[in-house]
N, C-alpha and C positions, 0 to 999 in steps of 0.2 A: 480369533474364534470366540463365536460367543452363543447361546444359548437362552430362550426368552420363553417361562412358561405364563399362558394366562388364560382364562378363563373358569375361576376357578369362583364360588361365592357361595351363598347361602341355599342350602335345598332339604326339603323336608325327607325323610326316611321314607323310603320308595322311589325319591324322585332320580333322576337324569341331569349329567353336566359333561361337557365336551372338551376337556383339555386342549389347548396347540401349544404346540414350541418350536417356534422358531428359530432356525440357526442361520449361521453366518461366518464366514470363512470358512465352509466346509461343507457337504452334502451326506445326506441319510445314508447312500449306498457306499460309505468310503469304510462300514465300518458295521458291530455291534450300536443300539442306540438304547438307553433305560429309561424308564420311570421308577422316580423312588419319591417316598414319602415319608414325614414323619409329623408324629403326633405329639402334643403336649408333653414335655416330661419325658418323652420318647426316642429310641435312640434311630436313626434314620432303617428304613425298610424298603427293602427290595419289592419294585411292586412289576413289573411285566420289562421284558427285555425286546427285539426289534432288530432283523439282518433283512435290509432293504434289498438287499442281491437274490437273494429267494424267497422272502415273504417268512419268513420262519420266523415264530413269536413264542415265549414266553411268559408264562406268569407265575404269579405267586400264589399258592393254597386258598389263601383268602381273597381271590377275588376272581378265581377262574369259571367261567360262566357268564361272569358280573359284566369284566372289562374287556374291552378289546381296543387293540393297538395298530394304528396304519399310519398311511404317507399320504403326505399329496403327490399328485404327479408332475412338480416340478423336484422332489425331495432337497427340499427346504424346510418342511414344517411336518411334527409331527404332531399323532393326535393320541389321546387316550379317549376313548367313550366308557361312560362309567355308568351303568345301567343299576337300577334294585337298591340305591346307597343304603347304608346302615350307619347309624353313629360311628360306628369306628373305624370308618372309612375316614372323619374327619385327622384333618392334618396338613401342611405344608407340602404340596408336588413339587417336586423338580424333576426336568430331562436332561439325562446325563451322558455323556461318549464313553464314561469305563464301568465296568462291575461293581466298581466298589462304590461309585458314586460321587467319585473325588472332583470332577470335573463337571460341573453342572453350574446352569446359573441361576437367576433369582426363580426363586418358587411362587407358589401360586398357591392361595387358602381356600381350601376346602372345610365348610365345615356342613354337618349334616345333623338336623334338628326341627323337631318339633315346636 
């Protein structure tokens, strides 16, 4: 099992960046899927959740509006689209299989500045 986030870089406050994560030994619809992130100093945060079997997504206070969360149609790869960033959107993403975020693999930097 494995898990690959990237596209992650440098964007000015307003701009747009499109997360994917890639997985492997296993598909989108076998399960719940997360995005979490964390910031500098910061302790990991729950950012949008993902049930490939019905399309039903999640997110977190701070970013509902902002992001949104889909598959591809092989579900293989997920995405986040992060629309409006703000600075404190910056921080490390990962895509995860459980709630808590235990199971996720290498992240992907986001940071958002002027």
């Amino acid at each position: 099992v494995q898990l690959q986030a990237c596209g992650g870089g440098l964007v000015q406050p307003g701009g747009s960046l499109r997360l994917s994560c890639v997985v492997s030994g296993f598909t989108l619809d076998e399960g719940w899927m997360y995005w979490f992130r964390q910031a500098p100093r910061k302790k990991l945060e729950w950012v949008s959740g993902f049930f490939s079997q019905s399309g039903q997504t999640t997110y977190a206070t701070s970013v509902r509006g902002r992001f949104t969360v889909s598959e591809d149609h092989t579900r293989t790869t997920l995405f986040l689209q992060m629309n409006n960033l703000k600075p404190e959107d910056t921080g490390l993403y990962y895509c995860a299989r459980d709630p808590a975020g235990d199971i996720r693999g290498q992240g992907t930097l986001v940071t958002v500045s002027s």
